[in-house]
PQR file of N, CA, C, O and H, with PARSE charges and radii, in Angstrom:
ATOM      1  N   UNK A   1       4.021 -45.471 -40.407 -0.4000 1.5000
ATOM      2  CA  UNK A   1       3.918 -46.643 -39.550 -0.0000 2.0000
ATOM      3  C   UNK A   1       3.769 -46.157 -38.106  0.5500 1.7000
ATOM      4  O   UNK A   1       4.526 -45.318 -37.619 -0.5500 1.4000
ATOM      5  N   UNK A   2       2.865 -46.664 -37.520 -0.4000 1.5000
ATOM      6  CA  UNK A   2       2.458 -46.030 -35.985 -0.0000 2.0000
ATOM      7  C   UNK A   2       2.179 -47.646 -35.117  0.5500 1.7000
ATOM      8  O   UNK A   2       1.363 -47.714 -34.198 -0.5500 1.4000
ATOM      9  H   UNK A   2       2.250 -47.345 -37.916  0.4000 1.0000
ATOM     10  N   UNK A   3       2.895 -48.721 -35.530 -0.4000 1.5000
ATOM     11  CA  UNK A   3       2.519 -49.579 -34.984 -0.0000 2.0000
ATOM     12  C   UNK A   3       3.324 -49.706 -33.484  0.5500 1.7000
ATOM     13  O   UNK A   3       4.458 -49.227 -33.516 -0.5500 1.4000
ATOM     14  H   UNK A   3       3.557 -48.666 -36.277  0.4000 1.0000
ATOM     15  N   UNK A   4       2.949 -50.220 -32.317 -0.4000 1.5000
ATOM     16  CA  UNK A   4       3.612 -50.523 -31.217 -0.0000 2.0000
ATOM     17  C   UNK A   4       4.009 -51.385 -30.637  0.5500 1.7000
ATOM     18  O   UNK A   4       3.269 -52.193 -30.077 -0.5500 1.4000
ATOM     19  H   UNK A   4       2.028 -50.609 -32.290  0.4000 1.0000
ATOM     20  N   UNK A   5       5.492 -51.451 -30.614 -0.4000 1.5000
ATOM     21  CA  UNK A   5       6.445 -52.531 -30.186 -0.0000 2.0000
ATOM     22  C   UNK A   5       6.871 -53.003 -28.615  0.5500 1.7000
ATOM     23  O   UNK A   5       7.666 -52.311 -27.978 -0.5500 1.4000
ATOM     24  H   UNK A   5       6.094 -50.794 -31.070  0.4000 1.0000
ATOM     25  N   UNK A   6       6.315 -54.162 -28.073 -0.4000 1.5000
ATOM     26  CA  UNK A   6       6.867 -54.257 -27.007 -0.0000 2.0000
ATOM     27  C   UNK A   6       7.987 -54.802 -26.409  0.5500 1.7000
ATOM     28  O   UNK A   6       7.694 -55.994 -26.491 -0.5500 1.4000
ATOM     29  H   UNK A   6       5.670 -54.724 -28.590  0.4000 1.0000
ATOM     30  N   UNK A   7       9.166 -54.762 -25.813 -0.4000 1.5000
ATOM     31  CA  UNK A   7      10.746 -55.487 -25.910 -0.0000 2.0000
ATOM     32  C   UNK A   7      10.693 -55.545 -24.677  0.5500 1.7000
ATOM     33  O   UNK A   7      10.762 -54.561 -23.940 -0.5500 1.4000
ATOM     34  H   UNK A   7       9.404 -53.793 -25.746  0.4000 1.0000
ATOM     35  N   UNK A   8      10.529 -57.010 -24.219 -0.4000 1.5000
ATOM     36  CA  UNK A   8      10.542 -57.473 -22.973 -0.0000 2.0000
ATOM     37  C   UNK A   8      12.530 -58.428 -23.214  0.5500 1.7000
ATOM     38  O   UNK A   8      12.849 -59.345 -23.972 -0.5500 1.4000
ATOM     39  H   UNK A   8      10.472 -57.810 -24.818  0.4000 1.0000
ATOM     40  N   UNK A   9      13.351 -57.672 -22.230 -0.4000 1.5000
ATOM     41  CA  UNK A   9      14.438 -58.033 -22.663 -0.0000 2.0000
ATOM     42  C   UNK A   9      15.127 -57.150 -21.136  0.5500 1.7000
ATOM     43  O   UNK A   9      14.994 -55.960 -20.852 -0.5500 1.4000
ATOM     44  H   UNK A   9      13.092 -56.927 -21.614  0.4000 1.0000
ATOM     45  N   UNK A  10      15.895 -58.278 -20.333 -0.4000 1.5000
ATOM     46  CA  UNK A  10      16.580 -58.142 -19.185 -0.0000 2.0000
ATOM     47  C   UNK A  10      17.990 -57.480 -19.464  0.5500 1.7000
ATOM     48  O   UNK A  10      18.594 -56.870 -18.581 -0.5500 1.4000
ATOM     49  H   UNK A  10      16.003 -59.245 -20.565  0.4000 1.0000
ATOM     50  N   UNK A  11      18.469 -57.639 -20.735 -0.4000 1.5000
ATOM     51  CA  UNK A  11      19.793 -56.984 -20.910 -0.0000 2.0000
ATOM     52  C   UNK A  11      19.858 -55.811 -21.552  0.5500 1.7000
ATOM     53  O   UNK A  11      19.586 -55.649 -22.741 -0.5500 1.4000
ATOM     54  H   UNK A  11      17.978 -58.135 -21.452  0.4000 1.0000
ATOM     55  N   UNK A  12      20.359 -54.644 -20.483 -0.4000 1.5000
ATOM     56  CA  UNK A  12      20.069 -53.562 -21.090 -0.0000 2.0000
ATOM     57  C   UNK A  12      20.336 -53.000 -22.539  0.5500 1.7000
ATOM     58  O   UNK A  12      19.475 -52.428 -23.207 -0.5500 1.4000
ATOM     59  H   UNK A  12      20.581 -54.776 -19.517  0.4000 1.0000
ATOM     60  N   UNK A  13      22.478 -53.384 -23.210 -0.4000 1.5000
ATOM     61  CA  UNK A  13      22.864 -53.304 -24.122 -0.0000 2.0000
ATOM     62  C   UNK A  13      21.378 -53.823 -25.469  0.5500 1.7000
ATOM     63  O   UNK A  13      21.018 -53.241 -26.493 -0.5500 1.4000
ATOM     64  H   UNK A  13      23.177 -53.849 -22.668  0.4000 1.0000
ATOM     65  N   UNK A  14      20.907 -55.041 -24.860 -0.4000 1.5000
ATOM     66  CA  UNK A  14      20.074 -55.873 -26.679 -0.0000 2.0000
ATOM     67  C   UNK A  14      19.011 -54.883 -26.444  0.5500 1.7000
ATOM     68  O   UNK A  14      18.412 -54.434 -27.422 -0.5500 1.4000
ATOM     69  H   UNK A  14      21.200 -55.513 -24.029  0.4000 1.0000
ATOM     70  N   UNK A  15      18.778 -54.581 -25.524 -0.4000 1.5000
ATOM     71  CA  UNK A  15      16.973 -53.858 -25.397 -0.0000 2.0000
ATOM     72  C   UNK A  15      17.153 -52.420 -25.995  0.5500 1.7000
ATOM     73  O   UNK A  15      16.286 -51.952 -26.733 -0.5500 1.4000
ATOM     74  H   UNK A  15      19.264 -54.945 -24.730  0.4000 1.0000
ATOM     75  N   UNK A  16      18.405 -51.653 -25.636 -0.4000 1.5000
ATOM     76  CA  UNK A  16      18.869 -50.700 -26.007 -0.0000 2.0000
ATOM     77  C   UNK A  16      18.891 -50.879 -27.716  0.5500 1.7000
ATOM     78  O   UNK A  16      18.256 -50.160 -28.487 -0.5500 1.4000
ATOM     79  H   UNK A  16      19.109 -52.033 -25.037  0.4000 1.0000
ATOM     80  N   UNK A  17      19.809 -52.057 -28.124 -0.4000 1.5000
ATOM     81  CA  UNK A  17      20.101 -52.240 -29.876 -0.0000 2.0000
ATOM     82  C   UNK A  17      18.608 -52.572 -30.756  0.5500 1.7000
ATOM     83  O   UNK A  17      18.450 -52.162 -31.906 -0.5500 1.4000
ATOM     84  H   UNK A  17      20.325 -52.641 -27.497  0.4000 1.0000
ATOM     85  N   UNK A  18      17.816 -53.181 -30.193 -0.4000 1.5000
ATOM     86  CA  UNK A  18      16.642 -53.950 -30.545 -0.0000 2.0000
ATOM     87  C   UNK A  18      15.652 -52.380 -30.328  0.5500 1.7000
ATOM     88  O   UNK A  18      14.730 -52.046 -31.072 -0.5500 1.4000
ATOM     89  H   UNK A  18      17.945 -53.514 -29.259  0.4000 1.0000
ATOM     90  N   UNK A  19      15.974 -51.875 -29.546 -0.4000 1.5000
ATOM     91  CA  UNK A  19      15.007 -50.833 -29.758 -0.0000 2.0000
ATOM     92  C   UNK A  19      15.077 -49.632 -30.403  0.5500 1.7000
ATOM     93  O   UNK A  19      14.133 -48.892 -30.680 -0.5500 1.4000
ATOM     94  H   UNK A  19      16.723 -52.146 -28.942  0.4000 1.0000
ATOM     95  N   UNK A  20      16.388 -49.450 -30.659 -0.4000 1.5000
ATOM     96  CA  UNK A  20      17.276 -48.462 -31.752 -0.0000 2.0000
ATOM     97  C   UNK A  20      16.832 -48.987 -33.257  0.5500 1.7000
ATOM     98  O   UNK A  20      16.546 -48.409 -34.306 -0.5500 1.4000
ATOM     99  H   UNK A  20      17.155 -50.051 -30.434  0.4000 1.0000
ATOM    100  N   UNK A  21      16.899 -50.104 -32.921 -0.4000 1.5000
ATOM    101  CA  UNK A  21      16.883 -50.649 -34.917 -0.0000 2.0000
ATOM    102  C   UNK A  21      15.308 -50.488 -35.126  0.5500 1.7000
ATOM    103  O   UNK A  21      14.982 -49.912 -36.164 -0.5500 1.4000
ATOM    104  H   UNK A  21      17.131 -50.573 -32.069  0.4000 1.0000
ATOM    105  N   UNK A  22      14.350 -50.894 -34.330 -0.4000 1.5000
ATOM    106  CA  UNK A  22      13.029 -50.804 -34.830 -0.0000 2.0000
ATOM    107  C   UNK A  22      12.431 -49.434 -34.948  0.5500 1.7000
ATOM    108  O   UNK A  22      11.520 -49.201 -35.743 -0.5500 1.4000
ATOM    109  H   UNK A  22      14.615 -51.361 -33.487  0.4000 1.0000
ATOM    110  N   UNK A  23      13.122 -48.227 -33.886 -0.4000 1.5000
ATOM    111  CA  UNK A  23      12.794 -47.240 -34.010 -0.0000 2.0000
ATOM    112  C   UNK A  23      13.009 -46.828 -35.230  0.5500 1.7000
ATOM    113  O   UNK A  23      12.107 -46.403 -35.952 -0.5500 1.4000
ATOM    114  H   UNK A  23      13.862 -48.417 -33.240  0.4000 1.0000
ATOM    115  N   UNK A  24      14.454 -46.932 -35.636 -0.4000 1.5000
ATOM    116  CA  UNK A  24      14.525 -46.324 -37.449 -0.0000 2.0000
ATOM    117  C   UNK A  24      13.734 -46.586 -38.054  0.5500 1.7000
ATOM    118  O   UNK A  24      13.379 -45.696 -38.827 -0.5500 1.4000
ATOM    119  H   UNK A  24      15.186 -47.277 -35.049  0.4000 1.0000
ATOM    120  N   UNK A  25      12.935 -47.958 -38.117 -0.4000 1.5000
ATOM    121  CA  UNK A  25      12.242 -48.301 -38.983 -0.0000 2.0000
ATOM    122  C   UNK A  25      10.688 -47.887 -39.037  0.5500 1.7000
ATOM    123  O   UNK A  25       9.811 -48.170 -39.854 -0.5500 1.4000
ATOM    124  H   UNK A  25      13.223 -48.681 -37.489  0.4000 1.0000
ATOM    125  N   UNK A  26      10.672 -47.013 -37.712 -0.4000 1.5000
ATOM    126  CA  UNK A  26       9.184 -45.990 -37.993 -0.0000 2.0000
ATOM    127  C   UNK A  26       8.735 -46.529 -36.728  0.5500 1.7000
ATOM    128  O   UNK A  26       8.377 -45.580 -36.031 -0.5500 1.4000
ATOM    129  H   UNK A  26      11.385 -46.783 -37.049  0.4000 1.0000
ATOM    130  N   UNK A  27       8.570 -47.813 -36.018 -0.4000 1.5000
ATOM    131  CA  UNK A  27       7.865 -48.473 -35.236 -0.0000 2.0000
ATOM    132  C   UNK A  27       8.070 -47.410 -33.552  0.5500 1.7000
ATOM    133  O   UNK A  27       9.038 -46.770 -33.142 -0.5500 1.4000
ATOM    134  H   UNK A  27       8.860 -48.584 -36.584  0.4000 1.0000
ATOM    135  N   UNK A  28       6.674 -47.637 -32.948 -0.4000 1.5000
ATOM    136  CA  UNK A  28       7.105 -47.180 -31.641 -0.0000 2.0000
ATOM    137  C   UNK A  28       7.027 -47.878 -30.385  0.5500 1.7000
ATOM    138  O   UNK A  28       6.038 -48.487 -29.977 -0.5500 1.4000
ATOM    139  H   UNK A  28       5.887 -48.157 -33.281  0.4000 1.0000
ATOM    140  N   UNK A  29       8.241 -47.740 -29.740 -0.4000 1.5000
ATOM    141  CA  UNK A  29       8.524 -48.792 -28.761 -0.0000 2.0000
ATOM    142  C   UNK A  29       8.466 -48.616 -27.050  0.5500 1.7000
ATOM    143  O   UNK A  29       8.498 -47.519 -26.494 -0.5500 1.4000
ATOM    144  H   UNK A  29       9.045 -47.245 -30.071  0.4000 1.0000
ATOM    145  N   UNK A  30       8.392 -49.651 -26.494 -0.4000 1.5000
ATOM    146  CA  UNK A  30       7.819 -49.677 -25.107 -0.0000 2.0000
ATOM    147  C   UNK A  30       8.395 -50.686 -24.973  0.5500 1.7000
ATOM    148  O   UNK A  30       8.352 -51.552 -25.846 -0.5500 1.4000
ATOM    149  H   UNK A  30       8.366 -50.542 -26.946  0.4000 1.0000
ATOM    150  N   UNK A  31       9.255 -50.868 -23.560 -0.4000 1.5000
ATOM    151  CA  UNK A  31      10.516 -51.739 -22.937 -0.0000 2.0000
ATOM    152  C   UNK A  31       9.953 -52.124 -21.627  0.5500 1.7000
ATOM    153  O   UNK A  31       9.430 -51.261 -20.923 -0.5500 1.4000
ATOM    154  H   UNK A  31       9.290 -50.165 -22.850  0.4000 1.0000
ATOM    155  N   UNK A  32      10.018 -53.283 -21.273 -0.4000 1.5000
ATOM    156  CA  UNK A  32      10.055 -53.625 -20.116 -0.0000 2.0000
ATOM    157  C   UNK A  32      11.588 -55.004 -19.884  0.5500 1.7000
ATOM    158  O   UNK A  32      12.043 -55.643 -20.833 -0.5500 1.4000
ATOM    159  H   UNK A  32      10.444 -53.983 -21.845  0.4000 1.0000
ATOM    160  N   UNK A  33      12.089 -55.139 -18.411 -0.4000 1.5000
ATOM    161  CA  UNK A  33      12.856 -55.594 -18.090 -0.0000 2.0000
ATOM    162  C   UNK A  33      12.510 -57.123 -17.044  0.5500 1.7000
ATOM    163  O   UNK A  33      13.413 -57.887 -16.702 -0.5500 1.4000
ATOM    164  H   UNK A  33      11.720 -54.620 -17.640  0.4000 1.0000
ATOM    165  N   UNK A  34      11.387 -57.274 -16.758 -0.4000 1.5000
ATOM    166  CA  UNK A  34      11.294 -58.229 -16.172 -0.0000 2.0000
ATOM    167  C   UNK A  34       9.573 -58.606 -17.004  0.5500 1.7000
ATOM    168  O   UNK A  34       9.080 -57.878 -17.865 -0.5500 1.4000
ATOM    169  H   UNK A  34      10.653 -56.654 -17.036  0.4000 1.0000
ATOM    170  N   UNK A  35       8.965 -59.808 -16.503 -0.4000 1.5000
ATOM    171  CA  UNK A  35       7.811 -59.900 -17.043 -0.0000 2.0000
ATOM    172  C   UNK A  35       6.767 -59.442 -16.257  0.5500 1.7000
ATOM    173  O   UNK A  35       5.630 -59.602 -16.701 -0.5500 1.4000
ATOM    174  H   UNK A  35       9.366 -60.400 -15.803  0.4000 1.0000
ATOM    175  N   UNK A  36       6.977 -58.678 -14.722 -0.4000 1.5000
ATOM    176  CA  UNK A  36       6.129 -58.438 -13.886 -0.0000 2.0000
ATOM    177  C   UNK A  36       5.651 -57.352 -14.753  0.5500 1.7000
ATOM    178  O   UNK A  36       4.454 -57.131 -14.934 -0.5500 1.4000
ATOM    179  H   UNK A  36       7.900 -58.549 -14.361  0.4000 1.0000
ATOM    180  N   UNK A  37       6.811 -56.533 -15.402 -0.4000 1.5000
ATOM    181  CA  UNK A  37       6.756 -55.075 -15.840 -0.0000 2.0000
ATOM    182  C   UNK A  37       6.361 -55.117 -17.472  0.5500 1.7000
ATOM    183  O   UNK A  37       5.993 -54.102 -18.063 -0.5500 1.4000
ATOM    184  H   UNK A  37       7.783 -56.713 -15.255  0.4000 1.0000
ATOM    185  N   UNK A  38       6.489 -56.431 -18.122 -0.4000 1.5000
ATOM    186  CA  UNK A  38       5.513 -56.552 -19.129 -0.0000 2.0000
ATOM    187  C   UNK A  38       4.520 -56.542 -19.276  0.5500 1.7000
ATOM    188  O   UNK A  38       4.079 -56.176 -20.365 -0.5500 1.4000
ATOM    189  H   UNK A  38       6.788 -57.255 -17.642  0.4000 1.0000
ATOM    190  N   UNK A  39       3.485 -57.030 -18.009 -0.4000 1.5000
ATOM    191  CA  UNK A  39       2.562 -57.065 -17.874 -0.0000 2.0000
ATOM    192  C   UNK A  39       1.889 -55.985 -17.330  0.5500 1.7000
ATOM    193  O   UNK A  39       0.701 -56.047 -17.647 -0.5500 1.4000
ATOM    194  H   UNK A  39       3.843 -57.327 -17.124  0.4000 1.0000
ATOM    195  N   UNK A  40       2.157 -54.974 -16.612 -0.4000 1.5000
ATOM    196  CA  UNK A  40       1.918 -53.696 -16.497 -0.0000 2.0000
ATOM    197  C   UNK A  40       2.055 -52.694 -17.636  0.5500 1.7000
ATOM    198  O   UNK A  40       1.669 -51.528 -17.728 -0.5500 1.4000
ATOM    199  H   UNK A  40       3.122 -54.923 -16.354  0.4000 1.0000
ATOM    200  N   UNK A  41       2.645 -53.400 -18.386 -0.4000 1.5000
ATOM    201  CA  UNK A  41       3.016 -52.141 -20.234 -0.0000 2.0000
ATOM    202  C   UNK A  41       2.039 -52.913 -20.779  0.5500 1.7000
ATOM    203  O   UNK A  41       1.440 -52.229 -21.608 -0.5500 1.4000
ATOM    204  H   UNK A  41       2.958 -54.347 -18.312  0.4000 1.0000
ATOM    205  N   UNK A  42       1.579 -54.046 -20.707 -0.4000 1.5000
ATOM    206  CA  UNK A  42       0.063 -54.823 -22.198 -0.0000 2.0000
ATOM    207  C   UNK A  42      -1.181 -54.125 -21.172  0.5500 1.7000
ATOM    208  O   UNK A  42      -2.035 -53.314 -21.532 -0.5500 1.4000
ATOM    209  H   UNK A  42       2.066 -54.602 -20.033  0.4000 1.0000
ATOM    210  N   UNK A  43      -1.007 -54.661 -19.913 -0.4000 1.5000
ATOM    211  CA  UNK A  43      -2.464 -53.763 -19.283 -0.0000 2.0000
ATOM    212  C   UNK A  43      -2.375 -52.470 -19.382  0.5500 1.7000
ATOM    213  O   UNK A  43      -3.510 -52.092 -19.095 -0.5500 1.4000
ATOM    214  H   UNK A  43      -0.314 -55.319 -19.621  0.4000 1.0000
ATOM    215  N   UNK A  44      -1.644 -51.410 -19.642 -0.4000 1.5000
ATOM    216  CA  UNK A  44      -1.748 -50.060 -19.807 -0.0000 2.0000
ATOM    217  C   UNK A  44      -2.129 -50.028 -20.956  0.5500 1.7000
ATOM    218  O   UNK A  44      -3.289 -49.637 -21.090 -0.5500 1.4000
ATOM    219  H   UNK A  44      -0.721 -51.717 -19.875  0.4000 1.0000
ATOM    220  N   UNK A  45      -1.433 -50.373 -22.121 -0.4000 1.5000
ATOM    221  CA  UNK A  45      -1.543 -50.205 -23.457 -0.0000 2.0000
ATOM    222  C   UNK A  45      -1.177 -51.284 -24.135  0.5500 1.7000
ATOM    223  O   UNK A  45      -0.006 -51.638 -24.001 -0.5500 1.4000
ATOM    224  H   UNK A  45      -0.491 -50.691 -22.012  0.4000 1.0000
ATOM    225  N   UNK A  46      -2.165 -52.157 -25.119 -0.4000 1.5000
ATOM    226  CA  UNK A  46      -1.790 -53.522 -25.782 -0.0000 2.0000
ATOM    227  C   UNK A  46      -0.785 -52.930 -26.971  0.5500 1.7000
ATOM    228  O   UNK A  46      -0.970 -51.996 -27.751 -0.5500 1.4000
ATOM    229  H   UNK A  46      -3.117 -51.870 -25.228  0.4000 1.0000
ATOM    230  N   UNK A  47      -0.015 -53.540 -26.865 -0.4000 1.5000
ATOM    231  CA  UNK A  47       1.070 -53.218 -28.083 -0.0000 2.0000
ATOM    232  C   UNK A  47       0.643 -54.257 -29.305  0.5500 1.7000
ATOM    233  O   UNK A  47       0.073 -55.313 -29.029 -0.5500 1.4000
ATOM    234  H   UNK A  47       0.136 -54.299 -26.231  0.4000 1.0000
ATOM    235  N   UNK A  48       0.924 -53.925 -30.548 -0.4000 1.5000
ATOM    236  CA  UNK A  48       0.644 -54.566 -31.886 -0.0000 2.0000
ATOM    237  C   UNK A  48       1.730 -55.544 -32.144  0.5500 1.7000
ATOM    238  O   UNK A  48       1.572 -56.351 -33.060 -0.5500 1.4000
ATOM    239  H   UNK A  48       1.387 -53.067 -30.773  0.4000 1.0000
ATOM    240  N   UNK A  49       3.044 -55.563 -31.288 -0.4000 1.5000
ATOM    241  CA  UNK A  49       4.177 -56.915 -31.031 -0.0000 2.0000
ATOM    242  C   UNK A  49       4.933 -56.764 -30.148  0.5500 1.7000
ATOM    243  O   UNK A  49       5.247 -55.658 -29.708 -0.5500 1.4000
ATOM    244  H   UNK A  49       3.173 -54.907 -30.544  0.4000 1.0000
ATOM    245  N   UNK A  50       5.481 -58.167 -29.613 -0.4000 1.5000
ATOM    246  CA  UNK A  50       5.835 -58.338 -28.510 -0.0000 2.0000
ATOM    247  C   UNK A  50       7.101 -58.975 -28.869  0.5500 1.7000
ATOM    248  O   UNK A  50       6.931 -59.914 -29.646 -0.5500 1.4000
ATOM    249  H   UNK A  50       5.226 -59.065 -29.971  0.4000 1.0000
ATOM    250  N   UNK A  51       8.414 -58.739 -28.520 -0.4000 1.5000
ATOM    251  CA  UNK A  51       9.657 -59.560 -28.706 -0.0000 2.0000
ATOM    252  C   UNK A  51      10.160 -59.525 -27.491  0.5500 1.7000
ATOM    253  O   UNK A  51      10.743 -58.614 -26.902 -0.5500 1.4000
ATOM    254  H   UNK A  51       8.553 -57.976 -27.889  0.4000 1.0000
ATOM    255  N   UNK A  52       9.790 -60.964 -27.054 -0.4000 1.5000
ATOM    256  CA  UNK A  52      10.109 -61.579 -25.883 -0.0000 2.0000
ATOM    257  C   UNK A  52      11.600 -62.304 -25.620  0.5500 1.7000
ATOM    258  O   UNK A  52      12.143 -63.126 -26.357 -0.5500 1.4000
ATOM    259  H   UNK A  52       9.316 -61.703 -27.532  0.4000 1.0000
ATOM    260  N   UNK A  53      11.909 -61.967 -24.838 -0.4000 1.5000
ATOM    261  CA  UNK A  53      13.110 -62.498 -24.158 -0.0000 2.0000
ATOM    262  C   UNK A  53      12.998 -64.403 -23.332  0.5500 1.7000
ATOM    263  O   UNK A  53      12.588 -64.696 -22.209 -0.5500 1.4000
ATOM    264  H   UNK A  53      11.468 -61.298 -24.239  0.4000 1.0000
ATOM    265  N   UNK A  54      13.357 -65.023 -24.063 -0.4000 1.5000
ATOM    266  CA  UNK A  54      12.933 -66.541 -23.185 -0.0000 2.0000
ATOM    267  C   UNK A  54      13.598 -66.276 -21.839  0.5500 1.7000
ATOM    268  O   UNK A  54      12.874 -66.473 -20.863 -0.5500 1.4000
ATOM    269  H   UNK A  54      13.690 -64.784 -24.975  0.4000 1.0000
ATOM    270  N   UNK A  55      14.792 -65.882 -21.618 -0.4000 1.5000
ATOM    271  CA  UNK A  55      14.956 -66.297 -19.683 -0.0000 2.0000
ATOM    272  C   UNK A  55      14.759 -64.427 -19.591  0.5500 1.7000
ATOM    273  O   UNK A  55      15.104 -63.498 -20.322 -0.5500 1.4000
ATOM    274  H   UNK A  55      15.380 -65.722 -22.411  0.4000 1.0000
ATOM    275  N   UNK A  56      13.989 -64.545 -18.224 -0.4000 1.5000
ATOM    276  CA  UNK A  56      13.613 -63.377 -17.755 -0.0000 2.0000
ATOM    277  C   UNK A  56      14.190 -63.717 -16.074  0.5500 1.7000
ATOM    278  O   UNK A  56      14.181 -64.882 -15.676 -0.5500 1.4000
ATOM    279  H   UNK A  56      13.709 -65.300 -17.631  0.4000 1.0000
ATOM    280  N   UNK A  57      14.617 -62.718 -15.279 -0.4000 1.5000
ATOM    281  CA  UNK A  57      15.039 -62.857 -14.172 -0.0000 2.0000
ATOM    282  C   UNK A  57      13.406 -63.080 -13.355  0.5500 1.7000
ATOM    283  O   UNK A  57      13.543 -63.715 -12.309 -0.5500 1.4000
ATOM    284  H   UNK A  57      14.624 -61.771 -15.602  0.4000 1.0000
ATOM    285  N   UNK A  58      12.517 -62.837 -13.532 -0.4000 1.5000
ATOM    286  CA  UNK A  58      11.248 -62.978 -12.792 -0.0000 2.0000
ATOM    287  C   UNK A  58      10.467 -64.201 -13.006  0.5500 1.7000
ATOM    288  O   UNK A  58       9.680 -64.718 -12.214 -0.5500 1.4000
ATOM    289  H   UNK A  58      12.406 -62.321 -14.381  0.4000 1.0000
ATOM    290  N   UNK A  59      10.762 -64.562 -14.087 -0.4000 1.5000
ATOM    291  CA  UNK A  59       9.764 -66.129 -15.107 -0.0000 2.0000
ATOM    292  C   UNK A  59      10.719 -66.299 -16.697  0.5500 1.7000
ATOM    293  O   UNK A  59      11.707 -65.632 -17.005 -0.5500 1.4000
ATOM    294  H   UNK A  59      11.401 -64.141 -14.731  0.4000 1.0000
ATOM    295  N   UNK A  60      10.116 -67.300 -17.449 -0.4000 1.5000
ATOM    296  CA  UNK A  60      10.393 -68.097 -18.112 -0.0000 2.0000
ATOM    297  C   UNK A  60       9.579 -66.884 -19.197  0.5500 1.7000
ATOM    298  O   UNK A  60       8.380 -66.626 -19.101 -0.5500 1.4000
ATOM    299  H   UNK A  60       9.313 -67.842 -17.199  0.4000 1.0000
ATOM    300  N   UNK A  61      10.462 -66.276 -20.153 -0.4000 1.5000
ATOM    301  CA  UNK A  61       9.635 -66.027 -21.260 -0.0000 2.0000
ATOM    302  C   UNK A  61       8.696 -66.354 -21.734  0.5500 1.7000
ATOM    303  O   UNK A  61       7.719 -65.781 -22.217 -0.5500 1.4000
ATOM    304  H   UNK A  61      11.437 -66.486 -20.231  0.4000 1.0000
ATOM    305  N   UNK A  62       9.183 -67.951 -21.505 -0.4000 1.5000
ATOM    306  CA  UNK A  62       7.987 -68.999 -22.588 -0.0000 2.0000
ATOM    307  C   UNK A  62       6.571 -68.817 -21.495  0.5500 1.7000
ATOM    308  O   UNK A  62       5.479 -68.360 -21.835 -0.5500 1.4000
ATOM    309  H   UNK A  62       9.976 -68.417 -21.112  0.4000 1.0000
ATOM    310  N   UNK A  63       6.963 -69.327 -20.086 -0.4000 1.5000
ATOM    311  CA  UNK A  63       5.615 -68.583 -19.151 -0.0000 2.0000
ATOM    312  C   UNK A  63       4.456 -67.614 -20.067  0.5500 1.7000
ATOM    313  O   UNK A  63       3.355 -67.564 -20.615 -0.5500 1.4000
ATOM    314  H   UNK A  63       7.849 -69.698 -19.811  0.4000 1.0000
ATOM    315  N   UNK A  64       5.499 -67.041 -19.776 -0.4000 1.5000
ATOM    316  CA  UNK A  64       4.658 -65.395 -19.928 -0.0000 2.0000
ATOM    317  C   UNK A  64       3.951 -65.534 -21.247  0.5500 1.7000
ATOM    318  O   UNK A  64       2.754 -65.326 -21.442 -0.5500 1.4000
ATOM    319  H   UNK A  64       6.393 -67.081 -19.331  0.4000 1.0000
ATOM    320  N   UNK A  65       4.575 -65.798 -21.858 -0.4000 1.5000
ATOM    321  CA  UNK A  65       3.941 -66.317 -23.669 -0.0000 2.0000
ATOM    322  C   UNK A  65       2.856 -66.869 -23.605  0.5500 1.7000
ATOM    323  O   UNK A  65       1.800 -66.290 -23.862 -0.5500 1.4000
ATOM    324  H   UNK A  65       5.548 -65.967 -21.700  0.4000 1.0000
ATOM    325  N   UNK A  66       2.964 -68.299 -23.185 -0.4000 1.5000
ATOM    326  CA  UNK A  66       1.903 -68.708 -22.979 -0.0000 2.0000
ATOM    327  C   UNK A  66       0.556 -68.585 -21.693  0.5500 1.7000
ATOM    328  O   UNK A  66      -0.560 -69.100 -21.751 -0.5500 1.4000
ATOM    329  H   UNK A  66       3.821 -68.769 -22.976  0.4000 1.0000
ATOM    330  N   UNK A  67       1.060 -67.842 -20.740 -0.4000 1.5000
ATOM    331  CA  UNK A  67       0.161 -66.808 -20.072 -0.0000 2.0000
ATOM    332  C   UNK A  67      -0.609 -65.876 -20.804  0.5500 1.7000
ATOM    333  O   UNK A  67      -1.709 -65.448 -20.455 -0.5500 1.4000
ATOM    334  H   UNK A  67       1.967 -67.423 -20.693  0.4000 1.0000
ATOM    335  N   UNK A  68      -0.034 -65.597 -21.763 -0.4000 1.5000
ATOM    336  CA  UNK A  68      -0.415 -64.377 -22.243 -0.0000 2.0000
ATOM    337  C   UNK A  68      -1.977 -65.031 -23.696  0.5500 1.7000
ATOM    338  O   UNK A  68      -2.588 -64.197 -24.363 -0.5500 1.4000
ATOM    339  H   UNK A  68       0.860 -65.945 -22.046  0.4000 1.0000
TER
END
């Protein structure tokens, strides 16, 4: 499995757990903390999923979602 995970998630502890558990599972992951910095990780490299955080200290998860 070489697929790429993106974890847009403001709290370090879940982003930390959420990205521990998918790693076991083969997946490779890419973190961002606000959505300014999500959007600088999909324009570098489109990831194959995105697990979005609804409140983001910068915008509205749902924003960005449907921005996206």
């Amino acid at each position: 499995m070489n697929e790429k995970v993106l974890i847009v998630e403001d709290e370090p502890q879940m982003l930390r757990i959420l990205g521990l558990t998918l790693e076991k599972h083969g997946y490779r992951i890419a973190a961002a903390q606000t959505a300014a910095a999500a959007r600088a990780q999909i324009q570098a490299s489109l990831p194959d999923l995105i697990v979005l955080d609804v409140m983001l200290p910068d915008t509205s998860g749902l924003d960005l979602c449907q921005e996206l």
